[in-house]
The first five atom37 places (N, CA, C, CB, O) and aatype in JSON, in Angstrom:
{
  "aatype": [20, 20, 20, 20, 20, 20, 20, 20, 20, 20, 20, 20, 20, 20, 20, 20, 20, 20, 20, 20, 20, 20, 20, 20, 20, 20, 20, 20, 20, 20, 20, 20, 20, 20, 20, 20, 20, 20, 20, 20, 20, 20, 20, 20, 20, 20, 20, 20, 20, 20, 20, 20, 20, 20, 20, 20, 20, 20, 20, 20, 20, 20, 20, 20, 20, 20, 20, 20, 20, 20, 20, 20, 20, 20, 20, 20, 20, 20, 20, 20, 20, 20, 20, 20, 20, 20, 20, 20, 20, 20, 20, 20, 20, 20, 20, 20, 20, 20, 20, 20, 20, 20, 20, 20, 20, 20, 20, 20, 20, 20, 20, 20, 20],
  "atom_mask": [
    [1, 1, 1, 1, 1],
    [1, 1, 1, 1, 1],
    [1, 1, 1, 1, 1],
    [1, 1, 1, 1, 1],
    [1, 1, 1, 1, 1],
    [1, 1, 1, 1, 1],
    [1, 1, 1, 1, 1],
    [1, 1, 1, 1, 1],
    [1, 1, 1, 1, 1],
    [1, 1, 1, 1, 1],
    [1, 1, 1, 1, 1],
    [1, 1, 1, 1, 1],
    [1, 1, 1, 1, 1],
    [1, 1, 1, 1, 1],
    [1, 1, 1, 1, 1],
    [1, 1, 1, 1, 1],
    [1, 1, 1, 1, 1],
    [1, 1, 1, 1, 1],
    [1, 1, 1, 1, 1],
    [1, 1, 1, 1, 1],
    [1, 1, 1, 1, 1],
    [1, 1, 1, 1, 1],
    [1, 1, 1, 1, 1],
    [1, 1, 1, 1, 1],
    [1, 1, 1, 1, 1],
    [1, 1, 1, 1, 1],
    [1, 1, 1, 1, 1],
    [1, 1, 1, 1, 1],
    [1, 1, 1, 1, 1],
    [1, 1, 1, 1, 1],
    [1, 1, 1, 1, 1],
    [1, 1, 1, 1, 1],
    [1, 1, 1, 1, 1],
    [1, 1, 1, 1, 1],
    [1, 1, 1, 1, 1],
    [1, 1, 1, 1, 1],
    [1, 1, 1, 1, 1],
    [1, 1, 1, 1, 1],
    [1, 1, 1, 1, 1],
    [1, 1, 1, 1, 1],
    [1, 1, 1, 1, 1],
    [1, 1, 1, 1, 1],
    [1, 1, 1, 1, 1],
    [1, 1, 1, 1, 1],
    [1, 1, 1, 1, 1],
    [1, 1, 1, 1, 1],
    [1, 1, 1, 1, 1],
    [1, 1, 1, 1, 1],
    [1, 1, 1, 1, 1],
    [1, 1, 1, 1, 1],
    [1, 1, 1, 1, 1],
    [1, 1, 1, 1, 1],
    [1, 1, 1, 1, 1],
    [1, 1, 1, 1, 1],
    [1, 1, 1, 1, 1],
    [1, 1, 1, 1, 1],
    [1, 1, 1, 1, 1],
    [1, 1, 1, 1, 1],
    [1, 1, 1, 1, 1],
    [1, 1, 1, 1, 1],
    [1, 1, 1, 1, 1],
    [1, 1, 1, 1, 1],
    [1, 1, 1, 1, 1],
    [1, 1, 1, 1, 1],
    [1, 1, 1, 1, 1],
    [1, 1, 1, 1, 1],
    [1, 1, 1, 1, 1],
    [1, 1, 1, 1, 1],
    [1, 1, 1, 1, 1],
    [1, 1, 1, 1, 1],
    [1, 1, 1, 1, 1],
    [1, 1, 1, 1, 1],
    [1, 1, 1, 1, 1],
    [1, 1, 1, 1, 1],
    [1, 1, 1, 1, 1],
    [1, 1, 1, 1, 1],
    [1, 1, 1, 1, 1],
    [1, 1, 1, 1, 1],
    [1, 1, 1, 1, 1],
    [1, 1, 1, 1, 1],
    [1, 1, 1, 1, 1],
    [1, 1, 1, 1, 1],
    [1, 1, 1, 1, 1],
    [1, 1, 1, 1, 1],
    [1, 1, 1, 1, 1],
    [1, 1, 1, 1, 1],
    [1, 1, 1, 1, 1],
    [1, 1, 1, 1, 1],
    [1, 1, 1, 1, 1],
    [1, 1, 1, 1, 1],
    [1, 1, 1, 1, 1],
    [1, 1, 1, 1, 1],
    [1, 1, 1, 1, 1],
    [1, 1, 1, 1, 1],
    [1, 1, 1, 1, 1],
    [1, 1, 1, 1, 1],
    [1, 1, 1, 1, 1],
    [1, 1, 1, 1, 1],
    [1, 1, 1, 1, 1],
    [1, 1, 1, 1, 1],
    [1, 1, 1, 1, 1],
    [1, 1, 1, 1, 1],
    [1, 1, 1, 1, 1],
    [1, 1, 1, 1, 1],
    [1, 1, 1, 1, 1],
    [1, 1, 1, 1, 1],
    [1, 1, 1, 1, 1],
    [1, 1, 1, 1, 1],
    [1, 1, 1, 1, 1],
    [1, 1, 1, 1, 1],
    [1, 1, 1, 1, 1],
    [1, 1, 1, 1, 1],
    [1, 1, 1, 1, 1]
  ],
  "atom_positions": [
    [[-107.91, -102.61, 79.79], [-107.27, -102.91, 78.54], [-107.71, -104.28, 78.07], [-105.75, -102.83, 78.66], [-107.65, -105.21, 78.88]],
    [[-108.15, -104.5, 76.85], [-108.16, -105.48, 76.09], [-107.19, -106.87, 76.07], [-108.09, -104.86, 75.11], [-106.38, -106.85, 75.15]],
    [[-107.17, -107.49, 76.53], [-105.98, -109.05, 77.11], [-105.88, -109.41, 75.34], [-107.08, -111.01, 78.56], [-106.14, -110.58, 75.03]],
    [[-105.57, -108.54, 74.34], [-105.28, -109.54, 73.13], [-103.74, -108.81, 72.89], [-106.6, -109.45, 71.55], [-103.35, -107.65, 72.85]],
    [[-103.02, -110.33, 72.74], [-101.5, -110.27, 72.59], [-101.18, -109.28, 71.63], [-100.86, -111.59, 72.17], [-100.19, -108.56, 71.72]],
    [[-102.27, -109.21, 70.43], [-101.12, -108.37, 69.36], [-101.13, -107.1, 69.59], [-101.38, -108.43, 67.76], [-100.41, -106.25, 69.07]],
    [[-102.24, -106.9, 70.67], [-102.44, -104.77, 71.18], [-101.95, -104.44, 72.24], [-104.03, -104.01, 71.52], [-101.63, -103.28, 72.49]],
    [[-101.8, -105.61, 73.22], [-101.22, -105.38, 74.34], [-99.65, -105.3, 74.74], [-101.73, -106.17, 74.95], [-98.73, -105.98, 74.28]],
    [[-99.61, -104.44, 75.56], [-98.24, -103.92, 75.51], [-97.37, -105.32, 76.11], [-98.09, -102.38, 76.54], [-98.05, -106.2, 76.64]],
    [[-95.49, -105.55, 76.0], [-95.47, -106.87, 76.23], [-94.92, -106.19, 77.52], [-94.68, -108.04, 75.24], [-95.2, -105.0, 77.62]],
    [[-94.13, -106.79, 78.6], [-92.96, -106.22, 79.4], [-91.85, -105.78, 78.93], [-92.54, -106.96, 80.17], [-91.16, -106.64, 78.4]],
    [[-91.32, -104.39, 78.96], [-90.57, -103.74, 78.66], [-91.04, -102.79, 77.55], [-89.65, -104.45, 78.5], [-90.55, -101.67, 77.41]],
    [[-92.13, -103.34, 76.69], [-92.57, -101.93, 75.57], [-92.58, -100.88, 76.25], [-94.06, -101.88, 74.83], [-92.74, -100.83, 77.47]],
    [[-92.35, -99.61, 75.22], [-92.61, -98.41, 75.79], [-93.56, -97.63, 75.09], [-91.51, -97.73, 75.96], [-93.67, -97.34, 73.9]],
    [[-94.35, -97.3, 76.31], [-96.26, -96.59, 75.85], [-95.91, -95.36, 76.3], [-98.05, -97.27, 76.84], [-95.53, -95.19, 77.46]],
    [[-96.02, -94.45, 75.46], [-96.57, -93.07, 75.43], [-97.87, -92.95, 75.85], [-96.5, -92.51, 74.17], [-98.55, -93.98, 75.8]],
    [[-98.54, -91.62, 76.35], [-99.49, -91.67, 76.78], [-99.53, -90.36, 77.32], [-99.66, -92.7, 77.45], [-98.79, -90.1, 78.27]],
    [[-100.38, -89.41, 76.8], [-101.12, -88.29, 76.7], [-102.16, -88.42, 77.79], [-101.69, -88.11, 75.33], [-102.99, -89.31, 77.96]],
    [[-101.96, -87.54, 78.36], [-103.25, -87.19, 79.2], [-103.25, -87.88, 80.57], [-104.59, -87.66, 78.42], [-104.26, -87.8, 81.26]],
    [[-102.17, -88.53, 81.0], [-101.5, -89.32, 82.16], [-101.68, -88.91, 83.49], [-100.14, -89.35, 82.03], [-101.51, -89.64, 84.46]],
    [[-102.08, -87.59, 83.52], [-102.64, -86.61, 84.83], [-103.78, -86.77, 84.86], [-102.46, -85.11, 84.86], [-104.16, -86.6, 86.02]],
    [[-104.85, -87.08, 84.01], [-105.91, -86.93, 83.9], [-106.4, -88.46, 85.15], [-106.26, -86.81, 82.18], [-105.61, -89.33, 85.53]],
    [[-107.9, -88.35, 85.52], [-108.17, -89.65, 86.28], [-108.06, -91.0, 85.26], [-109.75, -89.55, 86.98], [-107.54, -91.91, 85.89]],
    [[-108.37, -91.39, 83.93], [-108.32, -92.55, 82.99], [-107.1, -92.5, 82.93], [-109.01, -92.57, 81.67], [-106.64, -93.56, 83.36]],
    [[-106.09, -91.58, 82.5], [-105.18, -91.8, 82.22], [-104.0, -92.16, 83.51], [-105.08, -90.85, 81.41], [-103.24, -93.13, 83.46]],
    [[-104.02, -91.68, 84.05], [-103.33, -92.54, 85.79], [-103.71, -93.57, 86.13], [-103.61, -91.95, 87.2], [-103.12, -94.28, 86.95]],
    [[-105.01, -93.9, 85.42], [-105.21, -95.56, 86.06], [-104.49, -96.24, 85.04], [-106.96, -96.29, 86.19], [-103.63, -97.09, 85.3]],
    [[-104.91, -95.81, 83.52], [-104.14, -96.84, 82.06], [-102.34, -96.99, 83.07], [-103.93, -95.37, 79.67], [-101.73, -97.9, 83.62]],
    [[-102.16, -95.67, 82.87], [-100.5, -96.11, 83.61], [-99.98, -96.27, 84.7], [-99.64, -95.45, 83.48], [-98.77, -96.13, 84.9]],
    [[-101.01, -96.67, 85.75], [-100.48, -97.66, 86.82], [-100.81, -99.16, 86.29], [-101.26, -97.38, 88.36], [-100.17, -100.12, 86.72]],
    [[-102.16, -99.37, 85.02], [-101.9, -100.72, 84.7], [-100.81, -100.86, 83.95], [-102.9, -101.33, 84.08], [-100.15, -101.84, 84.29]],
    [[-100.33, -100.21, 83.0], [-99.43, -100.31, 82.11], [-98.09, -100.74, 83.0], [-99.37, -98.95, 81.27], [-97.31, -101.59, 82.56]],
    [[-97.91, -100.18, 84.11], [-96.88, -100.06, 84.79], [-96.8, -102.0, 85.57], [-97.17, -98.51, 85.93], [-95.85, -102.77, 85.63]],
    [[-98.05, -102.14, 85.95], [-98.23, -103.34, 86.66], [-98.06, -104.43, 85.47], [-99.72, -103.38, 87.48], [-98.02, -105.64, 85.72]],
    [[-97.97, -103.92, 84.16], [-98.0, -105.07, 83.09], [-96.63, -105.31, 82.63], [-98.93, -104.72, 81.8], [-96.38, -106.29, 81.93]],
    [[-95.84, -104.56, 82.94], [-94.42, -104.4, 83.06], [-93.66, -103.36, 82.13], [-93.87, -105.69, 82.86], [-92.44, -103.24, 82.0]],
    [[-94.81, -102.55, 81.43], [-94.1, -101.72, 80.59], [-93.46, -100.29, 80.66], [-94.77, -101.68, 79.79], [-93.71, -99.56, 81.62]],
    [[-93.1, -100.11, 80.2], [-92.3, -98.92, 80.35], [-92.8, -97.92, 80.31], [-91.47, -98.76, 79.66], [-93.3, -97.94, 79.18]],
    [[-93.11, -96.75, 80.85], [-94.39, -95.41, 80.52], [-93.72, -94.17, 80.34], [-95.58, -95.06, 81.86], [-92.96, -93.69, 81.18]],
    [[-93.99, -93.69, 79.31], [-93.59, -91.75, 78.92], [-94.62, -91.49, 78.71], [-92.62, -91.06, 77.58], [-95.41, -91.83, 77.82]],
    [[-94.74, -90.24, 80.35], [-96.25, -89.54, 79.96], [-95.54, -88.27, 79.39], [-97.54, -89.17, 81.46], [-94.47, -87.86, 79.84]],
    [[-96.56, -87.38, 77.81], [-96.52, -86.81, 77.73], [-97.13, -85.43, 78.31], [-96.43, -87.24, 77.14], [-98.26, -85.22, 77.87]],
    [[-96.76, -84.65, 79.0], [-97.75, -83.59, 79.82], [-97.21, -81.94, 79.41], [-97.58, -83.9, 81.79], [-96.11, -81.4, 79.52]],
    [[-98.41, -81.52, 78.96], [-97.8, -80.13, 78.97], [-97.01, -79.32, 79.53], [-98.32, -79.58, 79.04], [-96.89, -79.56, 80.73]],
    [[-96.15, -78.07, 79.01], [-95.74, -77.21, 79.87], [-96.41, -77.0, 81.19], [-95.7, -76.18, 79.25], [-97.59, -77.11, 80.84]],
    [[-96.44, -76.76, 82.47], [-96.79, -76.19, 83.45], [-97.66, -77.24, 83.92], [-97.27, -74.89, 83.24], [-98.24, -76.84, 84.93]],
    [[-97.99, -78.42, 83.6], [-99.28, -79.54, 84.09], [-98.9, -79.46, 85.5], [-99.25, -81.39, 83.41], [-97.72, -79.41, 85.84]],
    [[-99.69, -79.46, 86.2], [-99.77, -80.57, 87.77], [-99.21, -81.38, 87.91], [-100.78, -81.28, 88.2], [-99.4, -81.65, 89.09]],
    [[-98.43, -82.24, 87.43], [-97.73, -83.7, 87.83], [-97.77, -84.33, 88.88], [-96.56, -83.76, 87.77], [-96.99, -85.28, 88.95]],
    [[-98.75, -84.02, 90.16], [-98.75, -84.58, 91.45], [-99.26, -86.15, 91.09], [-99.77, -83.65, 92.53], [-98.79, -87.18, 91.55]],
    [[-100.54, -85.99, 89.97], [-100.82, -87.57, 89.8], [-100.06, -88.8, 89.72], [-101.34, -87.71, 88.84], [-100.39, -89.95, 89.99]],
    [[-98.67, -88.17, 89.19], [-97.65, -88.94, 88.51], [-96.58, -89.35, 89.57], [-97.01, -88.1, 87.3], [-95.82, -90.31, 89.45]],
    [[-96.62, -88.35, 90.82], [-95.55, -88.61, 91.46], [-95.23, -89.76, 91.9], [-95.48, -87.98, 92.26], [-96.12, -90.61, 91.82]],
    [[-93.89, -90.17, 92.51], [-93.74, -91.89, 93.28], [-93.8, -93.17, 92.09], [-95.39, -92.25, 94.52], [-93.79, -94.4, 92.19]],
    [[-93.88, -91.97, 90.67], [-94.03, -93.27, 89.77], [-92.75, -93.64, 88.79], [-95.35, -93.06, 88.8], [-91.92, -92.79, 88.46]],
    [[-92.7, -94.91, 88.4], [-91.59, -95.1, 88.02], [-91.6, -94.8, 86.34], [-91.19, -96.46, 88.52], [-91.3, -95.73, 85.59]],
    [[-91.94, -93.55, 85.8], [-92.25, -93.11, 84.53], [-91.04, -92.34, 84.07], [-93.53, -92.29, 84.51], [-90.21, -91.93, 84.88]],
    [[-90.95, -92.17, 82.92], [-90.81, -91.21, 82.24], [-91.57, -89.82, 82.25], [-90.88, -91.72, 81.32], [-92.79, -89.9, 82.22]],
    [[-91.1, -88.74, 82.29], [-91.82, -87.71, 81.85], [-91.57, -86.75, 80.95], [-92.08, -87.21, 82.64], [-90.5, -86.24, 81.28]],
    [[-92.08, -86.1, 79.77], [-91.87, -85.22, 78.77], [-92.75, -84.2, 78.47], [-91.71, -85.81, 77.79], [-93.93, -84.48, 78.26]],
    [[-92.24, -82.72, 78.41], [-92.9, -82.25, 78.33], [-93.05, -81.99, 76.97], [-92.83, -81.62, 79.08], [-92.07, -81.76, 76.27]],
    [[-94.94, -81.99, 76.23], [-95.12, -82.08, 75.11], [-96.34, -81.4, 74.91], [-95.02, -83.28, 74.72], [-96.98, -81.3, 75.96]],
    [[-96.86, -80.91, 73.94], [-98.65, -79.95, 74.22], [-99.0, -81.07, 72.72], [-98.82, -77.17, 73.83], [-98.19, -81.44, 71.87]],
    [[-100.09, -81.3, 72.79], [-100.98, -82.22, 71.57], [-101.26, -81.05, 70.75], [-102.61, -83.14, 72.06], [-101.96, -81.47, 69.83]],
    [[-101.05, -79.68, 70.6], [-101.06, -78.63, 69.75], [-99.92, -78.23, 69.11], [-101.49, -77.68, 70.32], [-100.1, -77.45, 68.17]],
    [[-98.81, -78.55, 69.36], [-97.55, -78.77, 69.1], [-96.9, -79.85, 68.91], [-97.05, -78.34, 69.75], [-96.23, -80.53, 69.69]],
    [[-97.25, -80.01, 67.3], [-96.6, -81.52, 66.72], [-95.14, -81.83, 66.7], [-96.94, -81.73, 65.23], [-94.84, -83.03, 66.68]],
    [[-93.77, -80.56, 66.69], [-92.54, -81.04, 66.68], [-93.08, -82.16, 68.24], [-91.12, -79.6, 66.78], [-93.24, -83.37, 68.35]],
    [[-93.19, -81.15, 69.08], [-93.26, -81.61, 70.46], [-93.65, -83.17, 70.74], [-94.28, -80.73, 71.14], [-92.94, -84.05, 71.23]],
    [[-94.62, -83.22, 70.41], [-95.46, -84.77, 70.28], [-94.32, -85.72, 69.83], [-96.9, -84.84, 68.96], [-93.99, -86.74, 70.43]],
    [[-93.63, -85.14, 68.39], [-93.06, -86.36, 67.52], [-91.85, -86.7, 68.75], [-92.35, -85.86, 65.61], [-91.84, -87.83, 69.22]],
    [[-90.79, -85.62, 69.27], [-90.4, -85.93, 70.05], [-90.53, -86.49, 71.3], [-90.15, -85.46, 69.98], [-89.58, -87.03, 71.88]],
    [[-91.86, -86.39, 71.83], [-92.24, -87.43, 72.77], [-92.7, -88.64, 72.33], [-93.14, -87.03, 73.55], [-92.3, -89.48, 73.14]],
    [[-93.32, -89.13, 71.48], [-93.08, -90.41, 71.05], [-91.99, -91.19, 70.27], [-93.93, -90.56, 70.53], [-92.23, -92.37, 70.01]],
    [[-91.48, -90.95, 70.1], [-90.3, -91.3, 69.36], [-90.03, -92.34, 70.34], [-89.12, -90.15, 69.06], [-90.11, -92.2, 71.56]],
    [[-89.57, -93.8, 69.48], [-89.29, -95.11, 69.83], [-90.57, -95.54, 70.82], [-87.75, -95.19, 70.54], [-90.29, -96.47, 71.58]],
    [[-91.71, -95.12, 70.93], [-92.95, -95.86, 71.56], [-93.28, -96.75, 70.39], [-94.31, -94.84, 72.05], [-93.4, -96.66, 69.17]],
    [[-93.37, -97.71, 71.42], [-94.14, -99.36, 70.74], [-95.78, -99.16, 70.67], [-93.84, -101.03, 72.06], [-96.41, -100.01, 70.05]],
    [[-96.44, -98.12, 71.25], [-97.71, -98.43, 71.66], [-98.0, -96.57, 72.46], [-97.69, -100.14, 72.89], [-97.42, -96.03, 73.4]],
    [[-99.36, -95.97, 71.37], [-99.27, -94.61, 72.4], [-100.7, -94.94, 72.76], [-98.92, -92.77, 71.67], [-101.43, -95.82, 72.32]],
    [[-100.91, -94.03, 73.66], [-102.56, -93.83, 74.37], [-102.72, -92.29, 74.49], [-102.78, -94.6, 76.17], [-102.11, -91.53, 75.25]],
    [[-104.12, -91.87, 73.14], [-103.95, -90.35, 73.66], [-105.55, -90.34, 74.28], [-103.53, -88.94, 72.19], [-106.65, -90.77, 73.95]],
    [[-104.88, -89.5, 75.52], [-106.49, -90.17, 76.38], [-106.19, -87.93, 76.82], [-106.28, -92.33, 78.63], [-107.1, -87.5, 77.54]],
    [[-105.52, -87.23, 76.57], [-105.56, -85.92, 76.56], [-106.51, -85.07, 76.08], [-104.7, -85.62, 76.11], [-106.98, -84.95, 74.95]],
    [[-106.74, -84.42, 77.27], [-108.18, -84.02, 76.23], [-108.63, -82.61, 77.31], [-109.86, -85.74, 76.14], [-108.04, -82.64, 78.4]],
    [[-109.25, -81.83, 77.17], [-110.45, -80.69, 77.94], [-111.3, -81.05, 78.33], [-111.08, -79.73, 77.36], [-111.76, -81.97, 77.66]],
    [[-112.03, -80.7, 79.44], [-113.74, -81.37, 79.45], [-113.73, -80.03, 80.81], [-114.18, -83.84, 80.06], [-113.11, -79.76, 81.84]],
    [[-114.81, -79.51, 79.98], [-115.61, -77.93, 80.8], [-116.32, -77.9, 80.0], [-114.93, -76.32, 81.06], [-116.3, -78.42, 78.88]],
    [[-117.67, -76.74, 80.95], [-118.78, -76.95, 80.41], [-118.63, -75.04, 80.01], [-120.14, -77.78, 81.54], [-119.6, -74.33, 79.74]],
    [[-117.12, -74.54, 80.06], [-117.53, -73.29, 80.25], [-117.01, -72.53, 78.48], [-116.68, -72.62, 81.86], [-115.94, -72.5, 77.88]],
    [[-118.29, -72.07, 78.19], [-118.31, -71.49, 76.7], [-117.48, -70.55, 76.44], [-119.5, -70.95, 76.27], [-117.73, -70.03, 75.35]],
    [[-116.34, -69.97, 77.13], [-115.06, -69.04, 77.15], [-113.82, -69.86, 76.39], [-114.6, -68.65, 78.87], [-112.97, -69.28, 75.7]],
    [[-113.84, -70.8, 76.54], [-112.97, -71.78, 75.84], [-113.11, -72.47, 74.96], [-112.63, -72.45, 76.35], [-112.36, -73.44, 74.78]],
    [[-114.07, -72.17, 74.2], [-114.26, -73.16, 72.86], [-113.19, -72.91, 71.82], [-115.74, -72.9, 72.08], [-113.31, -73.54, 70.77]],
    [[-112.09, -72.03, 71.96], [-111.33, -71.97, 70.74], [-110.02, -72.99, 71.02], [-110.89, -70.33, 70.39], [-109.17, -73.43, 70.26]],
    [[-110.31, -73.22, 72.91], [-109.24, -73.94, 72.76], [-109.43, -75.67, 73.14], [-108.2, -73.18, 73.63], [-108.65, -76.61, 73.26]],
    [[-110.55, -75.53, 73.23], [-111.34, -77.0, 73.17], [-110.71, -77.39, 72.29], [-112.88, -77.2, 72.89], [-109.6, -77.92, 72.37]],
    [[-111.65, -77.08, 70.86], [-111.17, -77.17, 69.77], [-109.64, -77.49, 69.66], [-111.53, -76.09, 69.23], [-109.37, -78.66, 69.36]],
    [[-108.45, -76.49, 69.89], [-107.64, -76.67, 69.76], [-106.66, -78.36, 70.3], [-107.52, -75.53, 70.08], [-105.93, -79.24, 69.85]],
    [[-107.18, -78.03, 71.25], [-106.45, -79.33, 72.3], [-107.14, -80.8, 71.61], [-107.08, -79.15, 74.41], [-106.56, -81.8, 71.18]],
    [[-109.02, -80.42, 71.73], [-109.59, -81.76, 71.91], [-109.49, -82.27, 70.44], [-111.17, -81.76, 72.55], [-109.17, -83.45, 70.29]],
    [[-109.81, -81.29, 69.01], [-109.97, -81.65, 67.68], [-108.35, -81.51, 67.12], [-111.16, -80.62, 66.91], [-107.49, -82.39, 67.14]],
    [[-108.23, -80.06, 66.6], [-106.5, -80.4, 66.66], [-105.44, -81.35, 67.35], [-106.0, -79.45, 67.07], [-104.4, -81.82, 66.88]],
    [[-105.93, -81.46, 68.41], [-104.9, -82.18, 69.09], [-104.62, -83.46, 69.13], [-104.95, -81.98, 70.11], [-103.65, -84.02, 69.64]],
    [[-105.79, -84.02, 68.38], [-106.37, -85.42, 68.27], [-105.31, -85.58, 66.9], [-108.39, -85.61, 68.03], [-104.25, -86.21, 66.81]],
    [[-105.97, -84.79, 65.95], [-105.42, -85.4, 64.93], [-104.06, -84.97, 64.51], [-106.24, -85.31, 63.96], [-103.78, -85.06, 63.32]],
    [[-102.9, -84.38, 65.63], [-101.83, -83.97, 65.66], [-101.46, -85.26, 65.96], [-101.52, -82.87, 66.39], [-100.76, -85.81, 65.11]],
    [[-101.91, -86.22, 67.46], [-101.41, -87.25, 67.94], [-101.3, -88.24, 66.54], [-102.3, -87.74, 69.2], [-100.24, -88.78, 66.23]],
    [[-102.48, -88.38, 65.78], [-102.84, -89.53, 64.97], [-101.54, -89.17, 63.87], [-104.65, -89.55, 64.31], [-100.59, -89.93, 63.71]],
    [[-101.69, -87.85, 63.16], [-100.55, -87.72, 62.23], [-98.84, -88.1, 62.9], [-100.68, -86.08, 61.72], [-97.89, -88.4, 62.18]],
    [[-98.81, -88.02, 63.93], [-97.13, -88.1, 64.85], [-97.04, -89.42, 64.8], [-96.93, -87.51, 66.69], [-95.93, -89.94, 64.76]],
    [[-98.52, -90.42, 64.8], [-98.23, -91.73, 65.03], [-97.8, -92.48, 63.79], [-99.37, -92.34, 65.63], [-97.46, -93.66, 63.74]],
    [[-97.86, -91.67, 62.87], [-98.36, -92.27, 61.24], [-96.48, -92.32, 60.37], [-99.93, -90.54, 60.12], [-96.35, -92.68, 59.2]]
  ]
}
């Protein structure tokens, strides 16, 4: 993360953060966590959550394809991180690539707005 005061989270903000299972995103929120802030990962229905375990988070379940969902998981975040995303190389899933990686992007950006 970037060390500039006006982006960085302070102690006690609370960061949302998409994609928190993922490997980038478990590291952002063990720093986030070491910086003193407060963390709600958003994770889909049915995710894995083992990454998350032992941690002192929040958790919500939310899909980046489902904007009520989102708005309700961010709600009162000072600061989100959408680091959620697909990555396969397998051409059976391009409708939901799409869905998650392009929709889902600009579901997060409109929830933030």
């Amino acid at each position: 993360m970037v060390d500039n005061p006006a982006h960085s989270p302070t102690a006690d903000s609370l960061v949302a953060v998409t994609g928190a299972t993922g490997h980038v995103g478990n590291v952002l929120v063990r720093q986030l966590l070491a910086r003193g802030a407060r963390v709600r990962a958003l994770v889909p229905h049915g995710e894995d959550i083992t990454p998350l375990r032992d941690m002192q988070i929040e958790l919500v379940t939310a899909d980046v394809r489902d904007f009520d969902s989102l708005m309700k998981g961010i709600a009162g975040a000072d600061l989100v991180f959408h680091l959620g995303g697909i990555i396969t190389i397998s051409t059976g899933l391009r409708s939901t690539l799409w869905e998650v990686n392009v929709e889902g992007a600009k579901n997060v950006a409109a929830a933030c707005m």
